[in-house]
Structure formats: structure tokens, C-alpha cells
MARMILO-343087 format. One record per residue: residue number from 1; residue in one letter; x, y, z negated of N, C-alpha, C in turn. Coordinates in Angstrom, 2 decimals, always signed. Each point is the difference from the previous one (the first is absolute). Example, Ala and Ser with C-alpha at 12.3 -4.5 7.8 and 13.67 -1.06 7.14 Angstrom:
BEGIN
<site 1, "a", <+13.19, -5.69, -7.80>, <-0.89, +1.19, +0.00>, <+0.90, +1.20, +0.00>>
<site 2, "s", <-0.35, +1.05, +0.72>, <+0.82, +1.19, -0.06>, <-0.77, +1.09, -0.73>>
# end
This chain:
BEGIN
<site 1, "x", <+17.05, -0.55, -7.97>, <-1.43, +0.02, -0.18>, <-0.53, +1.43, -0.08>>
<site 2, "x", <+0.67, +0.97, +0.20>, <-0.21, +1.34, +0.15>, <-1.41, +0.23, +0.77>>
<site 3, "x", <-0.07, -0.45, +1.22>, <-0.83, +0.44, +0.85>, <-1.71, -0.42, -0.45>>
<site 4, "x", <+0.30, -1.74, -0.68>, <-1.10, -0.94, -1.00>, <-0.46, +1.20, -0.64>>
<site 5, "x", <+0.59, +0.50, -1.01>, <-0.20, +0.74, -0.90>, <-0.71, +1.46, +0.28>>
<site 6, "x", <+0.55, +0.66, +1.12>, <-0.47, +1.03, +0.45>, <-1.28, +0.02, +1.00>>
<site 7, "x", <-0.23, -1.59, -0.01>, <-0.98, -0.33, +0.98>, <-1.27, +0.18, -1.19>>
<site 8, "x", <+0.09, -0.94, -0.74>, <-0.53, -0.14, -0.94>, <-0.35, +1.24, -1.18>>
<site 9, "x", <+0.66, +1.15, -0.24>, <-0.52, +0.77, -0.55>, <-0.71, +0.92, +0.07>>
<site 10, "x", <+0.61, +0.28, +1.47>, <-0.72, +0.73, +1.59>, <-1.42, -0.18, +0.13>>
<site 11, "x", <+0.07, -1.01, -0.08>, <-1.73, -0.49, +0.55>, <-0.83, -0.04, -1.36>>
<site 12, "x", <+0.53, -0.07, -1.09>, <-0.82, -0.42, -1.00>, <-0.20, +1.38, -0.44>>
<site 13, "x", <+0.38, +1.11, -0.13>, <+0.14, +1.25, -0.50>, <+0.07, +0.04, -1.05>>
<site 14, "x", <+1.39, -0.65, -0.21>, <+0.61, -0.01, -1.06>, <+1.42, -0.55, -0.15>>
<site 15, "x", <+0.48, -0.30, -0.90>, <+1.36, -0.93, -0.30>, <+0.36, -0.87, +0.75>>
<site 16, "x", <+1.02, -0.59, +0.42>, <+0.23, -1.70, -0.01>, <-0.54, -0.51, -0.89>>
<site 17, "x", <+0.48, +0.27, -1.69>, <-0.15, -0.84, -0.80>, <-1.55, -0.43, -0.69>>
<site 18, "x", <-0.88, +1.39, +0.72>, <-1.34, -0.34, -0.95>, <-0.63, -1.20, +0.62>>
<site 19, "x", <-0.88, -0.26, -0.18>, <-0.89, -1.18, +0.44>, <-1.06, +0.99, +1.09>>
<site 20, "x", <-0.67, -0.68, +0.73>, <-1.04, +0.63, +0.80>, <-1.28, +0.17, -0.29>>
<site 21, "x", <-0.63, +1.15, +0.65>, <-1.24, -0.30, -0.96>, <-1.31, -0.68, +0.16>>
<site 22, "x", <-0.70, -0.05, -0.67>, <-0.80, -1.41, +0.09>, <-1.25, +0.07, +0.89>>
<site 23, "x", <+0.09, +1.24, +0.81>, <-0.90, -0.06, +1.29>, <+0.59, +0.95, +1.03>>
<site 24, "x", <+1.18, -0.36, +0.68>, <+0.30, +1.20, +0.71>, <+1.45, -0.32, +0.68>>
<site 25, "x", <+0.61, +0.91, -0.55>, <+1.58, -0.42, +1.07>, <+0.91, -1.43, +0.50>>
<site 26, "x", <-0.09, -0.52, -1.37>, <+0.60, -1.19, +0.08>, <-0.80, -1.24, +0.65>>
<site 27, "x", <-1.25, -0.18, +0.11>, <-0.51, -0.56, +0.40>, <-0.38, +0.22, +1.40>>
<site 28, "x", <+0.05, +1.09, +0.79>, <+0.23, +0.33, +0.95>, <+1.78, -0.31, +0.93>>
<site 29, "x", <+0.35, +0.12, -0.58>, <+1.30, -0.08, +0.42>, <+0.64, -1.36, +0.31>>
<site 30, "x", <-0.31, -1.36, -1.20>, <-0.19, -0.61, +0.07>, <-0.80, -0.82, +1.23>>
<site 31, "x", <-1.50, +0.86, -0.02>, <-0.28, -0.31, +1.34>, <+0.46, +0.23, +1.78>>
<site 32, "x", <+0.73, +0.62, +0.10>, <+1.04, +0.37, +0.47>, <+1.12, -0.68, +0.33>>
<site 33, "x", <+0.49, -0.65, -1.04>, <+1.26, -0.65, -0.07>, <-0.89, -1.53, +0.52>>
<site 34, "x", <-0.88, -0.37, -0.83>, <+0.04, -1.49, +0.38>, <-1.07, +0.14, +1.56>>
<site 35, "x", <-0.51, +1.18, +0.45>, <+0.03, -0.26, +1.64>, <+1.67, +0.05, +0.83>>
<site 36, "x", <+0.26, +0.81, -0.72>, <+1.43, -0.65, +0.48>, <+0.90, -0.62, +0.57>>
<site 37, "x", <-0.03, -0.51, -1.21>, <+0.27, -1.20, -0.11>, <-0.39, -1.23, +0.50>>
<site 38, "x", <-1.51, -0.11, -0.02>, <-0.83, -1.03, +1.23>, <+0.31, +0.11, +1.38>>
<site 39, "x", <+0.13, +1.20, +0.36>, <+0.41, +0.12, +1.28>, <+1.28, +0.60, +0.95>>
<site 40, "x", <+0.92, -0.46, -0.42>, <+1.28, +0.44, +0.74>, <+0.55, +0.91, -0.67>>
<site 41, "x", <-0.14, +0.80, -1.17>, <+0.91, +1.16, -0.30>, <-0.43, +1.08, +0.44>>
<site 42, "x", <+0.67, +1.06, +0.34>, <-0.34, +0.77, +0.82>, <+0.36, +0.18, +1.55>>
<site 43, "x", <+0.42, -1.00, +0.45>, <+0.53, -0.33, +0.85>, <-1.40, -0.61, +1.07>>
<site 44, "x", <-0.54, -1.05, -0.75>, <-1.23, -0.38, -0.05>, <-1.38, +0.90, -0.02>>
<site 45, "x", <+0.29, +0.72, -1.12>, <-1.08, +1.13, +0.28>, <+0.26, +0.89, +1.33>>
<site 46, "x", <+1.16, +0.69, +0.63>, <+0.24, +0.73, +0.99>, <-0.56, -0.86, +1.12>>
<site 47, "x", <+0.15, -1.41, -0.23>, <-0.46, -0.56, +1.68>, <-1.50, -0.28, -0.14>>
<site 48, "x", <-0.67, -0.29, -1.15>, <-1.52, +0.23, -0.09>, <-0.36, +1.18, +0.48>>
<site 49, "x", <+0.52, +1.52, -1.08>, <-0.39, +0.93, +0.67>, <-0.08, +0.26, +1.41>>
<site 50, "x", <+1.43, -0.51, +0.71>, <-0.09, +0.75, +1.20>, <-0.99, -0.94, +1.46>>
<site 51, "x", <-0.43, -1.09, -0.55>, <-1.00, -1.10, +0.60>, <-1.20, +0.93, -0.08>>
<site 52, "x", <-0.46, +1.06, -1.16>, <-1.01, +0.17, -0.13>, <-0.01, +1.00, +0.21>>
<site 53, "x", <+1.15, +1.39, +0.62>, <-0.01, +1.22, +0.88>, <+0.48, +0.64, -1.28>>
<site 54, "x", <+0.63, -0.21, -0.75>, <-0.10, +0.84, -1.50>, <+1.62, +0.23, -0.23>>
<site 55, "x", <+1.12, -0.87, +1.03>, <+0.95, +0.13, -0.06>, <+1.04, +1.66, -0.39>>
<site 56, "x", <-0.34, +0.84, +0.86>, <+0.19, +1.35, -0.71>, <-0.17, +0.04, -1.28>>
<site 57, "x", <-1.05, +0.19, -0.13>, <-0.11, +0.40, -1.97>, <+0.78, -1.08, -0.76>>
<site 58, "x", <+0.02, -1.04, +0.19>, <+0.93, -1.21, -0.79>, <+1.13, +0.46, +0.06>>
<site 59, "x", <+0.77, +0.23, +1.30>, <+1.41, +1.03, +0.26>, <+0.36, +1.27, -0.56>>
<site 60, "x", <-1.23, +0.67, -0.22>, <+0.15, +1.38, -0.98>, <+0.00, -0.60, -1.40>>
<site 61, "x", <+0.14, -1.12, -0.82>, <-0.37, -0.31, -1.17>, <+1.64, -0.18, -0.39>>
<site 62, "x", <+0.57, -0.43, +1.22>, <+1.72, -0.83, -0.13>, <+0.70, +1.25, +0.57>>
<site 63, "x", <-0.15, +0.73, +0.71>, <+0.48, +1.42, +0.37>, <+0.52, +0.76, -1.31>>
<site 64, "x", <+0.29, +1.32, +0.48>, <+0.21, +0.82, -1.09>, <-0.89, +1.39, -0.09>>
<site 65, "x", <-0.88, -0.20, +1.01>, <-0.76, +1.34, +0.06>, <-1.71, -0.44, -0.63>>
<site 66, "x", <-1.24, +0.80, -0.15>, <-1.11, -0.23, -0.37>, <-0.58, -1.27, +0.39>>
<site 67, "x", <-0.70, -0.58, -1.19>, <-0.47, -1.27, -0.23>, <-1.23, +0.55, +1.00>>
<site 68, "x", <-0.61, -0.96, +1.25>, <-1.21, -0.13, +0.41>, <-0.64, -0.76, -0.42>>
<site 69, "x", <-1.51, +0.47, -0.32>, <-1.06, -0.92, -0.85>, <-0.40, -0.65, +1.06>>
<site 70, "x", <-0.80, -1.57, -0.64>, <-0.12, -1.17, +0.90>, <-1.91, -0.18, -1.38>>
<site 71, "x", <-0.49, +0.21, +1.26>, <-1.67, -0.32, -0.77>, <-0.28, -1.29, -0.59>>
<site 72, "x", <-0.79, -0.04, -1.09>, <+0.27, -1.34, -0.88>, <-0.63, -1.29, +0.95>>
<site 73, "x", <-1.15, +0.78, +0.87>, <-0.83, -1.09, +0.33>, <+1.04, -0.90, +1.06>>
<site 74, "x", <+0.84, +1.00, +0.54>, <+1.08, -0.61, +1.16>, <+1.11, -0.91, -0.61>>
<site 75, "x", <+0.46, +0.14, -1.55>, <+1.13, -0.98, -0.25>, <-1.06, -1.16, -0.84>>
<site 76, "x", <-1.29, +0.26, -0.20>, <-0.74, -1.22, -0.32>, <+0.45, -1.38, +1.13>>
<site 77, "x", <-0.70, +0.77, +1.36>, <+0.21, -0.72, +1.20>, <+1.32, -0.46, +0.17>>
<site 78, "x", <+0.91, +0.87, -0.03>, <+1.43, -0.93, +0.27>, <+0.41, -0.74, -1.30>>
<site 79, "x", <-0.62, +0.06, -0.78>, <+0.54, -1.31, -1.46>, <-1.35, -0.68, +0.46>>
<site 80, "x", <-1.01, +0.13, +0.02>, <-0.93, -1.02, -0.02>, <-0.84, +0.26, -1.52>>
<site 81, "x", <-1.73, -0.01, +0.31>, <-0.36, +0.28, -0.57>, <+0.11, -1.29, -1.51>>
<site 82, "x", <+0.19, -1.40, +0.41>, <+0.25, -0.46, -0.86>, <+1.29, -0.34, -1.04>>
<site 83, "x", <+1.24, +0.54, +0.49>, <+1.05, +0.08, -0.35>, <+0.04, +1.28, -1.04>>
<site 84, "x", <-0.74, +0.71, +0.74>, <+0.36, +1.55, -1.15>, <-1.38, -0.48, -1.03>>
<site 85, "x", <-1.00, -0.28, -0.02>, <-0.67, -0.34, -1.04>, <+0.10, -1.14, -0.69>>
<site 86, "x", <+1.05, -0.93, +0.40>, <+0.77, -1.46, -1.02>, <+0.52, +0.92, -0.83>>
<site 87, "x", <+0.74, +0.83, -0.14>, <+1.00, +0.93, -0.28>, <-0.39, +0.78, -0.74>>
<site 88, "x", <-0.97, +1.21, +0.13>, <-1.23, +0.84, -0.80>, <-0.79, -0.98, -0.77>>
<site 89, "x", <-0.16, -1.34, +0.01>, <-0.69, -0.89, -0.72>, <+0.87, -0.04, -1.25>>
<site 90, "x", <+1.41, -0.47, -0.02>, <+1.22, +0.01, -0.48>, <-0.33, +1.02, -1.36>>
<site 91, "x", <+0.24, +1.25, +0.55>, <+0.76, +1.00, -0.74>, <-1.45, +0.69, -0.48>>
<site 92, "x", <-1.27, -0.36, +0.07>, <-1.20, +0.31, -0.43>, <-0.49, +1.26, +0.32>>
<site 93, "x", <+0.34, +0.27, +1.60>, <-0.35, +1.04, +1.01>, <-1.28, -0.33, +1.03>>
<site 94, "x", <-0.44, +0.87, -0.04>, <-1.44, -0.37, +1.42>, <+0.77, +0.22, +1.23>>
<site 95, "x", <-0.01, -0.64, +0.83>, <+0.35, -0.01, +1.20>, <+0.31, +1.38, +0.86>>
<site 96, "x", <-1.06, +1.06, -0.21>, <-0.36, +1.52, +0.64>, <+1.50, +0.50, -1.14>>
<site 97, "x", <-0.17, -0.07, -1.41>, <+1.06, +0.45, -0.64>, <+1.65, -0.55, +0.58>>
<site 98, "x", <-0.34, -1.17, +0.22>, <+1.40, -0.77, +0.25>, <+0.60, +1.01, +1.24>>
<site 99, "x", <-0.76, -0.37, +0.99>, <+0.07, +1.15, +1.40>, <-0.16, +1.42, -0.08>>
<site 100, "x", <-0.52, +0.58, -0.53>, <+0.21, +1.30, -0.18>, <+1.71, +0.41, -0.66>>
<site 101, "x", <+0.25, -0.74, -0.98>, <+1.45, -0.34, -0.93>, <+0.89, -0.04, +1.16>>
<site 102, "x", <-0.29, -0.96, +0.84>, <+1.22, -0.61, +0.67>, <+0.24, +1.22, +1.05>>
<site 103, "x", <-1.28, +0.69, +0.40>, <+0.06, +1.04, +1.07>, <+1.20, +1.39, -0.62>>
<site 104, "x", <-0.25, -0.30, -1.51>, <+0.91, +1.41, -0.29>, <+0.68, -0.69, -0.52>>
<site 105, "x", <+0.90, -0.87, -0.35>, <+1.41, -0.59, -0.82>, <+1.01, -0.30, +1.34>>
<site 106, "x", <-0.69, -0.80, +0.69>, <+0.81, -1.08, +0.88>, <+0.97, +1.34, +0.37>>
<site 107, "x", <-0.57, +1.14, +1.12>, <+1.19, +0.71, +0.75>, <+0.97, +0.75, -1.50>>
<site 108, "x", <-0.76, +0.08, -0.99>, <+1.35, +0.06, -0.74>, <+0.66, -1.00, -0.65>>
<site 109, "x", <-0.12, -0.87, -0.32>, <+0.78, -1.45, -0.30>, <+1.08, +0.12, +1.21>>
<site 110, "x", <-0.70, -0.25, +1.03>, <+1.16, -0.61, +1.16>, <+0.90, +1.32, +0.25>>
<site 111, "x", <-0.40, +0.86, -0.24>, <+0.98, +1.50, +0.05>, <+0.72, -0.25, -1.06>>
<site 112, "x", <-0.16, -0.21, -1.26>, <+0.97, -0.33, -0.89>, <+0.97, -0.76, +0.08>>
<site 113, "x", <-0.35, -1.33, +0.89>, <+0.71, -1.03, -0.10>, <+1.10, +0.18, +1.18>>
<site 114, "x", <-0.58, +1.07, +0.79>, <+1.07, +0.22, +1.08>, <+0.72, +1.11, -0.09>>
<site 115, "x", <+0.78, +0.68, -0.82>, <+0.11, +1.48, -0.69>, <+1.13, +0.63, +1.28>>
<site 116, "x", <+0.81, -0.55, +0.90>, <+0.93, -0.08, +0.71>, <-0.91, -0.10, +1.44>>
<site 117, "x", <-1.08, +0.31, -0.04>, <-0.59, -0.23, +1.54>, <-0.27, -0.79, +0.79>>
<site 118, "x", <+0.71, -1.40, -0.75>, <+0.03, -1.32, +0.10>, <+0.05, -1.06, -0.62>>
<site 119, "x", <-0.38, -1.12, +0.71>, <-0.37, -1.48, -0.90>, <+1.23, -0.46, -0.75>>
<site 120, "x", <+0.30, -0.02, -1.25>, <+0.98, -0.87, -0.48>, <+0.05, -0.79, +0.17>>
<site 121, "x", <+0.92, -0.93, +0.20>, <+0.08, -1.68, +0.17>, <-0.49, -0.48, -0.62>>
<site 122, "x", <+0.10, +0.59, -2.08>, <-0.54, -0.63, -1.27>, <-1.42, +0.54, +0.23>>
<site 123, "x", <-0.94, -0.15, +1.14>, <-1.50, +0.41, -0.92>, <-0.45, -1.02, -0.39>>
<site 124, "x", <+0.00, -1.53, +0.68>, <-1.05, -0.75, -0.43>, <+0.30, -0.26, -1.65>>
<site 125, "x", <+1.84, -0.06, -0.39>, <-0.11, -0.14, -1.54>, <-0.88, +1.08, -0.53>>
<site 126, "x", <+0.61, +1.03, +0.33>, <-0.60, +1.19, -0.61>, <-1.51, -0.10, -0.42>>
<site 127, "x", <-0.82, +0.03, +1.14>, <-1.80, -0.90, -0.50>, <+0.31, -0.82, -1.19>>
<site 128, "x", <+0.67, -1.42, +0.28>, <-0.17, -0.81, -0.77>, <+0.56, +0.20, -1.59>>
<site 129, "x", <+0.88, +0.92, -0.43>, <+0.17, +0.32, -1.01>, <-0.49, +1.29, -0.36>>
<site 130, "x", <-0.84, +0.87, +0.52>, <-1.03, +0.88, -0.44>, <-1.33, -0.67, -0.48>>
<site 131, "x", <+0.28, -0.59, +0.64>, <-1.71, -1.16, +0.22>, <+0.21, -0.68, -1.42>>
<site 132, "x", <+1.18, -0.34, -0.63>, <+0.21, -0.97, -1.01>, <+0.23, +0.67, -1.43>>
<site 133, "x", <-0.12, +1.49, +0.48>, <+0.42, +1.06, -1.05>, <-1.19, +0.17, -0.34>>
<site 134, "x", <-0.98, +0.63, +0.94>, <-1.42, +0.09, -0.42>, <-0.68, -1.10, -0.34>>
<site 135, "x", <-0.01, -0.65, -0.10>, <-0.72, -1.18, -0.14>, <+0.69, -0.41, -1.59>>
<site 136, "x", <+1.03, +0.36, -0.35>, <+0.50, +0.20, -1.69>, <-0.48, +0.88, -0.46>>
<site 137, "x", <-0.40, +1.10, +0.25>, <-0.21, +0.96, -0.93>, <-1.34, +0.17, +0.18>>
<site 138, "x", <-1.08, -1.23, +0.90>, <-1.30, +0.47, +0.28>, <-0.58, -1.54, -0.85>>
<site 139, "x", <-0.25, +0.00, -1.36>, <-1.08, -0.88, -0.55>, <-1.19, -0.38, +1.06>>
<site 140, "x", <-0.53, -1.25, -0.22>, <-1.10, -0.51, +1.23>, <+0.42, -0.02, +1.11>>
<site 141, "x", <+0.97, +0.01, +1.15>, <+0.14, +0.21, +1.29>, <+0.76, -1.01, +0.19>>
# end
């Protein structure tokens, strides 16, 4: 669970062990994980992206060289504007916040999760027990 853990403290700017805070990392990340998770992994996300010309920058996220930014209004469109605001409804985010979040977490989440330049076999657990970590240490969610 090394990588859980380093995923998780990484993004929260802070510990593994602290809790997240109550408007900001963890709830972002979270959002993150359970698009995810809705849609293929990252495996799933790479073939959305690359449907929607965005394939490069998704590839620089799983690479090992600089993360390319992907504009919020553009991964609205490839999640769907009602999927990412079920979601921002969720975690008690406005929609513009949810997407703006997802525009700067996602290429580092999926860079994290790929630390080797590539997809682990274990990502979809990996989501699903990050996803189950935050969701313990996040009261209301």
C-alpha cells in the first residue's frame, strides 16, 4: 500500500495519516478517483482523452517527463457536464470548482499512479481502495 499512501499524502499536502481538509485536497482527489473510477481507470480516461484530441497530454501524465495541462472546460466535456456535477454535488463543490480541481489534480493523480511510466495492472484496485480510504477519514462523504 506504499504507493495508496504516497498517493494520498501527496495530494493532500500532508501525511498519509492526517485526515483531509475540509475544503480542499481530499475532496478533490476524491473527485478524481471516483471519475475514475466511473469510467475505465485510466485506461478509460486515455481513450476518452484521445477521442477528444487531448491524447498527448493524458500520455505526458503516465510518462515520466512534464505534466501537460488539459483546460477545465475541456475535461468537463469529456466527463460530461452532468457526471462531474453528480460528483461536485457529492463532495459539496460547485461544478466551475469541481472542474477547475480536476484540471489541476487529475495530471497529477494519474502521474502518481503511474510512477514507472506506466499503467500498473493494480490501478483499478488502487482507485478503489484510495477511494475507500478517503471516504474513512472524510466525515459526510
Amino acid at each position: 500500500m506504499g504507493l495508496l499512501d504516497g498517493l494520498l499524502g501527496s495530494m493532500m499536502g500532508g501525511t498519509a495519516g492526517q485526515p483531509p481538509q475540509a475544503q480542499g485536497g481530499g475532496q478533490v482527489v476524491q473527485l478524481v478517483l471516483q471519475l475514475l473510477q466511473r469510467n475505465g481507470g485510466i485506461e478509460g480516461l486515455l481513450a476518452k482523452m484521445q477521442q477528444a484530441g487531448y491524447g498527448d497530454q493524458a500520455q505526458s501524465w503516465i510518462g515520466t517527463g512534464q505534466n501537460q495541462a488539459v483546460p477545465a472546460d475541456v475535461l468537463a466535456q469529456i466527463f460530461g457536464q452532468g457526471q462531474l456535477g453528480e460528483i461536485a454535488q457529492q463532495l459539496g463543490l460547485s461544478r466551475d470548482d469541481a472542474a477547475g480541481g480536476l484540471a489541476q489534480a487529475l495530471p497529477d493523480v494519474v502521474d502518481r499512479m503511474t510512477p514507472q511510466g506506466r499503467i500498473p495492472e493494480d490501478t483499478n484496485d488502487l482507485v478503489a481502495q484510495t477511494l475507500a480510504k478517503l471516504r474513512r477519514q472524510s466525515p459526510g462523504t
